[in-house]
C-alpha positions as semicolon CSV with decimal commas, in nm:
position;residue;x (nm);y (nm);z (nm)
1;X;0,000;0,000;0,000
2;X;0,141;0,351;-0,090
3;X;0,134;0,642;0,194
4;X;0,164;0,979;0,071
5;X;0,203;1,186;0,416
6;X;0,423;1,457;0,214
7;X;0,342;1,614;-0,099
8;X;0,679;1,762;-0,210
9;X;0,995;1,561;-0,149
10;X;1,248;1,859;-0,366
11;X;1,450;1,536;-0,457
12;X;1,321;1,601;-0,824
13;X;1,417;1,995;-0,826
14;X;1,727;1,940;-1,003
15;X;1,531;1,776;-1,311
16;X;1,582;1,385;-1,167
17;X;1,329;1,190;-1,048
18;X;1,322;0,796;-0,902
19;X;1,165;0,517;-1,117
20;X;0,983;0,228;-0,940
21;X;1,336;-0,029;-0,827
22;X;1,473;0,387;-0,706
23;X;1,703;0,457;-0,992
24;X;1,715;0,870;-1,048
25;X;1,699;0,968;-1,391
26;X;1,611;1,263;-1,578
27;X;1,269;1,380;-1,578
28;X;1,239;1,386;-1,931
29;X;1,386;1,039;-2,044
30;X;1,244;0,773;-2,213
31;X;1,133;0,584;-1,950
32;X;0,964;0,901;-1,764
33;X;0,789;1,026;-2,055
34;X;0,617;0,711;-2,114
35;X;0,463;0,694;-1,814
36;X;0,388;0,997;-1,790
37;X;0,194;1,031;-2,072
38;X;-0,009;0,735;-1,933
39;X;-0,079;0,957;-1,648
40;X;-0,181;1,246;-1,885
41;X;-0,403;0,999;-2,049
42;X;-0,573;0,883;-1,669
43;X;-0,629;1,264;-1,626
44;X;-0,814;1,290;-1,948
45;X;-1,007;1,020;-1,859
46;X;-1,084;1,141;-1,559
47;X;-1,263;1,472;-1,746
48;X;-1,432;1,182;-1,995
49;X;-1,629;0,985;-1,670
50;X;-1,766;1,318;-1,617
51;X;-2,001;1,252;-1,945
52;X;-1,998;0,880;-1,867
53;X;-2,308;0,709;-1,671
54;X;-2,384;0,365;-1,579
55;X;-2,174;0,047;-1,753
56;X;-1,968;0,362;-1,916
57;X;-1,837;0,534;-1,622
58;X;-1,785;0,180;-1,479
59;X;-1,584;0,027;-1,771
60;X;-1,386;0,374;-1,733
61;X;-1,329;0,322;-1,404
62;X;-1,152;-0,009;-1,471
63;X;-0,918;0,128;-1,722
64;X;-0,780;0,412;-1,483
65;X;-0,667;0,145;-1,249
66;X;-0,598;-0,059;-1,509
67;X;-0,374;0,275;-1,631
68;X;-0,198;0,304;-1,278
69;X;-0,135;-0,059;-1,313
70;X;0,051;0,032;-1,643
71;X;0,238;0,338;-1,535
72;X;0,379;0,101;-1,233
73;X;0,507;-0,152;-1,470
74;X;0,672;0,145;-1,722
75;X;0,858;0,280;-1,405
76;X;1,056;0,015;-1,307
77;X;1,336;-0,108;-1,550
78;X;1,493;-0,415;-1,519
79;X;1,227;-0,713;-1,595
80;X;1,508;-0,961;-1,567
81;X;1,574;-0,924;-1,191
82;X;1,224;-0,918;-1,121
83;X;1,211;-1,237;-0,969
84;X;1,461;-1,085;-0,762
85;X;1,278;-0,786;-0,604
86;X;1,200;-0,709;-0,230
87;X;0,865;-0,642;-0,364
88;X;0,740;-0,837;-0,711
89;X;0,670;-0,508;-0,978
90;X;0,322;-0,473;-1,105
91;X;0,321;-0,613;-1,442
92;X;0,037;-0,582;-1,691
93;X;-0,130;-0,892;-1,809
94;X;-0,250;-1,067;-2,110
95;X;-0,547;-1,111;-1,916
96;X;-0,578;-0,708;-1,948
97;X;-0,565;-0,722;-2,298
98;X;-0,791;-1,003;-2,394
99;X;-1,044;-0,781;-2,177
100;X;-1,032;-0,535;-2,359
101;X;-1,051;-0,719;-2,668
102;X;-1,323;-0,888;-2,551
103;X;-1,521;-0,553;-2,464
104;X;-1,411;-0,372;-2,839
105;X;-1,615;-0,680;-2,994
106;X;-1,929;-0,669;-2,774
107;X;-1,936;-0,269;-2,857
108;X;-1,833;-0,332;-3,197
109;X;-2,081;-0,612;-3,345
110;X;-2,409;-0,331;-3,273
111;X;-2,181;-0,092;-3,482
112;X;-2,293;-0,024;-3,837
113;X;-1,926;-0,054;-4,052
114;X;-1,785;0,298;-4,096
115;X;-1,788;0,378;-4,493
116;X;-1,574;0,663;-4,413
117;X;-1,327;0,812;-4,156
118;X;-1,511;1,027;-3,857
119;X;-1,416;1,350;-3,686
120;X;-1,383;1,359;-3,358
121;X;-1,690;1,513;-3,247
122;X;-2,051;1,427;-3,163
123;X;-2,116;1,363;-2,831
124;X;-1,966;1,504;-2,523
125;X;-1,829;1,128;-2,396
126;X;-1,757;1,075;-2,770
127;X;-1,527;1,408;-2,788
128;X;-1,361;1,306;-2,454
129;X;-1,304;0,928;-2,557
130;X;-1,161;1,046;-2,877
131;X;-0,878;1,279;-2,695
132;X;-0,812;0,977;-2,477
133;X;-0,788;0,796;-2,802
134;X;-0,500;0,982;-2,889
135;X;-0,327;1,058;-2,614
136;X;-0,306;0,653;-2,554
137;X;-0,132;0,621;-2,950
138;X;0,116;0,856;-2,819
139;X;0,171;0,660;-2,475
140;X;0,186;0,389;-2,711
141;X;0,476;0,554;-2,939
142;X;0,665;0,668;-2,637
143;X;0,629;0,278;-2,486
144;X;0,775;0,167;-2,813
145;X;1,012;0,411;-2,852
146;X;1,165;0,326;-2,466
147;X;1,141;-0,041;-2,594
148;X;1,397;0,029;-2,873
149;X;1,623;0,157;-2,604
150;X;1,475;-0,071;-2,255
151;X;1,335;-0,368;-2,225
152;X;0,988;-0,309;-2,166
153;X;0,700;-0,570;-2,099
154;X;0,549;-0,656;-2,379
155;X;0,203;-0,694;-2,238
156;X;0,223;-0,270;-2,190
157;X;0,254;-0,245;-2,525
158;X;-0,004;-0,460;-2,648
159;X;-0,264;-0,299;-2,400
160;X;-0,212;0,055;-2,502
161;X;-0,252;-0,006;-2,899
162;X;-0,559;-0,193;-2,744
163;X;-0,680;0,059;-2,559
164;X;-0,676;0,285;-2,828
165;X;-0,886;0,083;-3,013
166;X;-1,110;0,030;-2,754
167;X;-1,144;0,421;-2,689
168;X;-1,224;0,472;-3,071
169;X;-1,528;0,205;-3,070
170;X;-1,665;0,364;-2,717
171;X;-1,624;0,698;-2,839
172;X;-1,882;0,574;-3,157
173;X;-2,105;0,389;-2,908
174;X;-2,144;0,675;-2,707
175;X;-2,238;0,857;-3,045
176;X;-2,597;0,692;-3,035
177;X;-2,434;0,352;-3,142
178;X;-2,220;0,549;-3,421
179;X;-2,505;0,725;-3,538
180;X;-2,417;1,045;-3,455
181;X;-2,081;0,955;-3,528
182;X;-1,930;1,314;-3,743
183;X;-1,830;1,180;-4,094
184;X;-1,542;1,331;-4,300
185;X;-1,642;1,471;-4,608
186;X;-1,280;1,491;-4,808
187;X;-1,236;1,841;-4,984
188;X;-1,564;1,964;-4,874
189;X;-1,370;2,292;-4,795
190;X;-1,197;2,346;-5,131
């Protein structure tokens, strides 16, 4: 269980910061911006639940802890001394993605198929879930980008180009079932 008694530490004020096994490394590496970004993307999805109701908010609710979950496992290096550890890491699952799999078909099969690309738009939830959207492709090129550089568990990866998905499908069931879903017209401006 994590205590947080104090607020500010003013270990980080010379641009460093601790991952997860208590390494210090610059606030703006790799590592650090991938998880960060995750926790950009839990903040946006915080502002998205307050549109969501019922099965919505709830399914939400999952993927922010799901999202802490994730930013645990991106902050500590070092997979192969896991076994290792004082205290096991938090590691995402398989079991994480094939959930979310499992929920993109259930929204997906009362779709109709798209016959063109949409705007983000439409409903409020829609517009959030669509910012979440892609917010979680860039937490998704900073994982792989620290993976070229790290090792970095493979699962996080796989959930976040997941979760993407998933986040594009909610955003066009929360558009009356992709009704409402905002179509792009190509050249319409010219």
């Amino acid at each position: 269980m994590v205590v947080l008694n104090k607020i500010y530490t003013r270990t980080g004020d010379k641009g460093d910061t601790a991952l997860g096994n208590g390494d210090r490394v610059s606030k703006h590496s790799a590592r650090v911006a991938a998880y960060g970004t995750t926790d950009e993307l839990n903040a946006f999805l915080g502002v998205a639940r307050l549109a969501a109701e019922g099965d919505a908010d709830s399914a939400l609710m999952r993927i922010q802890n799901d999202l802490f979950d994730l930013g645990a496992d991106l902050c500590r290096p070092d997979m192969d001394k896991d076994a290792e550890a004082e205290f096991p890491p938090l590691r995402m699952a398989d079991a994480q993605v094939d959930r979310l799999e499992t929920e993109i078909d259930a929204m997906n099969k009362d779709l109709e198929p798209l016959r063109s690309f949409i705007l983000p738009g439409g409903a409020a939830l829609a517009a959030h879930l669509h910012v979440c959207r892609t917010v979680a492709r860039r937490a998704e090129r900073l994982a792989t980008e620290l993976a070229e550089l790290e090792p970095v568990n493979p699962a996080a990866v796989k959930y976040l180009n997941r979760l993407s998905d998933w986040f594009f499908v909610a955003a066009r069931t929360a558009n009356n079932g992709g009704k409402d879903d905002v179509l792009w017209v190509p050249g319409a401006n010219r």
